[in-house]
N, C-alpha and C positions, 0 to 999 in steps of 0.2 A: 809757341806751340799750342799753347790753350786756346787762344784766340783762334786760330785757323783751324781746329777742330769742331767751331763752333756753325750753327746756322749762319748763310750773308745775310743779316740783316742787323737793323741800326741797336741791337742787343746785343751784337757778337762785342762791342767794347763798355761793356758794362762798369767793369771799373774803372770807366774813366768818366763817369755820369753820376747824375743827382742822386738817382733811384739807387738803393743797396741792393733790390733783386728786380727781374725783370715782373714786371706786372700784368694784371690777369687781364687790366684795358688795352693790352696789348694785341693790336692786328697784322702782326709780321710787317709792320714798316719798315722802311729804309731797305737794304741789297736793291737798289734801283741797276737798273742796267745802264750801261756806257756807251751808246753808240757810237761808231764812227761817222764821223760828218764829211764823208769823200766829195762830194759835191761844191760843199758850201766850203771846206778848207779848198779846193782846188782853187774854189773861184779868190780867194784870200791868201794864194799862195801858202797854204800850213797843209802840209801832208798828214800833220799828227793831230787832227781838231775831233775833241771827242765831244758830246753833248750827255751830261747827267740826266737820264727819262725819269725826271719826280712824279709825272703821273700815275705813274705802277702802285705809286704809295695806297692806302684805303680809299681814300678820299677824294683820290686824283690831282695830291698838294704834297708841299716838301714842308707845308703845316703841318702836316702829322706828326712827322717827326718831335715838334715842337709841343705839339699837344701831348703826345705820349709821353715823357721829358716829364711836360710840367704838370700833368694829371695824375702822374703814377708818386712825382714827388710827393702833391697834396695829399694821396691819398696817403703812405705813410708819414705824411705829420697831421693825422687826421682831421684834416679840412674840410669839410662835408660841402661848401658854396664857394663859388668862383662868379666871378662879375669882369667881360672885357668890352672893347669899341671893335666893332670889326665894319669892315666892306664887304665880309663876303665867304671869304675863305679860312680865314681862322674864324671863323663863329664853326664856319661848317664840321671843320676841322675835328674844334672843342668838343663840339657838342656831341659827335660821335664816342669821342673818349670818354666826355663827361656820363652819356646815360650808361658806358658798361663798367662806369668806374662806381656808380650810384652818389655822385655827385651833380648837385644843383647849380646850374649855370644859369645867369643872368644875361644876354648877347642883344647890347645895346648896337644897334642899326643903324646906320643914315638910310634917309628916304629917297638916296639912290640907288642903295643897292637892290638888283630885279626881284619882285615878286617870288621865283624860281628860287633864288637860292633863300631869299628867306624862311618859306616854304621847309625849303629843304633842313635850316636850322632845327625850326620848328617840330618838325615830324621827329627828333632824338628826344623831345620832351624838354628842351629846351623854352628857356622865360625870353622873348624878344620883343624887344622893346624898340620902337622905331621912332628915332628922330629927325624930325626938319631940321639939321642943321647941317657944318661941314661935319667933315670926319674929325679935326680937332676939338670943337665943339662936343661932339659925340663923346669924344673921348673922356670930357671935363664930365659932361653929365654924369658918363656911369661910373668916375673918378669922388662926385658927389656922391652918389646912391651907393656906393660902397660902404663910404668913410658912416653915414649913417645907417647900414645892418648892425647887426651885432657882432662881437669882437669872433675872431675865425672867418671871415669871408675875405677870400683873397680877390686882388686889383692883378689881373693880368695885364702886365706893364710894356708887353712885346719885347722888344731888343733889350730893354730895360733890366731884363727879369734874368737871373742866370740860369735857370733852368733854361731859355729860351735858349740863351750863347750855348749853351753846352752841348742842346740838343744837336745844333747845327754845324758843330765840327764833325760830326758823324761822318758830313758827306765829303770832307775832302779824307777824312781815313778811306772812308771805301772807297774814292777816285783813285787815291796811291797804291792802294792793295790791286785795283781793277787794272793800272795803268803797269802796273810790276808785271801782270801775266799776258798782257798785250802787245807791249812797246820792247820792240829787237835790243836786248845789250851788246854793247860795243866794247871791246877791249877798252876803251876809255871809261868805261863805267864799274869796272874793275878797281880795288884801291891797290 
């Protein structure tokens, strides 16, 4: 009952996340919408094919999710710097959480990802750092540049990280809750 009282967004399951309260870097992420996919399930035979729109998110990513997760964490185990590898989207992600969390990010680049979205890192006040190399590569660098800050700068580890997993169950709670008010019961769905 508490829970369904709550805003649809990736807050309404709080207790079941890193953060002990929702946080003030928070931009109503997550309540994405569910569409039906009539077309594409017809052509695939599935009557019931829905598609999660993670673009609704701040950012236009289901990184947000992730980033609010692991921003709002550092922020109450007061972590003031963060250092990750990104292509693109979690730098962009980050970086919006990070300037309204007033935490310092580091968002080590490969020199493929477009001008555009670097940019776009950049302008949260974001530190980018752009490397020639792959994205593994990338990753080791800002894995080095971490390890020598000072103690408190966190290595965002991606899947690695629990805040990132936890973030991301979010979205099949809210597909079950979306698909409970959607999808016809059948006397067989009855116990």
């Amino acid at each position: 009952k508490q829970v369904k009282s709550r805003p649809f967004d990736l807050w309404r399951y709080l207790e079941l996340l890193p953060p002990t309260e929702r946080s003030d870097a928070s931009m109503s992420e997550g309540g994405t919408p569910l569409l039906h996919a009539r077309n594409l399930g017809m052509m695939l035979g599935l009557k019931h094919l829905y598609i999660k729109d993670e673009r609704q998110n701040p950012t236009s990513s289901f990184k947000d999710r992730q980033a609010v997760i692991t921003i709002s964490t550092l922020k109450e185990a007061d972590i003031q710097e963060a250092v990750l590898a990104s292509t693109g989207n979690v730098a962009i992600s980050y970086s919006a959480y990070s300037s309204r969390a007033g935490i310092k990010l580091w968002a080590f680049l490969t020199s493929l990802v477009p001008e555009e979205k670097m940019r776009e890192v950049a302008i949260y006040g974001t530190q980018v750092i752009k490397v020639t190399a792959s994205y593994d590569q990338t990753k080791q660098v800002a894995s080095q540049f971490a390890k020598q800050q000072a103690k408190g700068v966190y290595l965002e580890r991606g899947t690695r990280s629990i805040p990132t997993l936890e973030s991301m169950k979010t979205i099949a709670f809210e597909v079950a809750e979306q698909l409970g008010t959607i999808l016809p019961r059948t006397s067989s769905d009855t116990p």
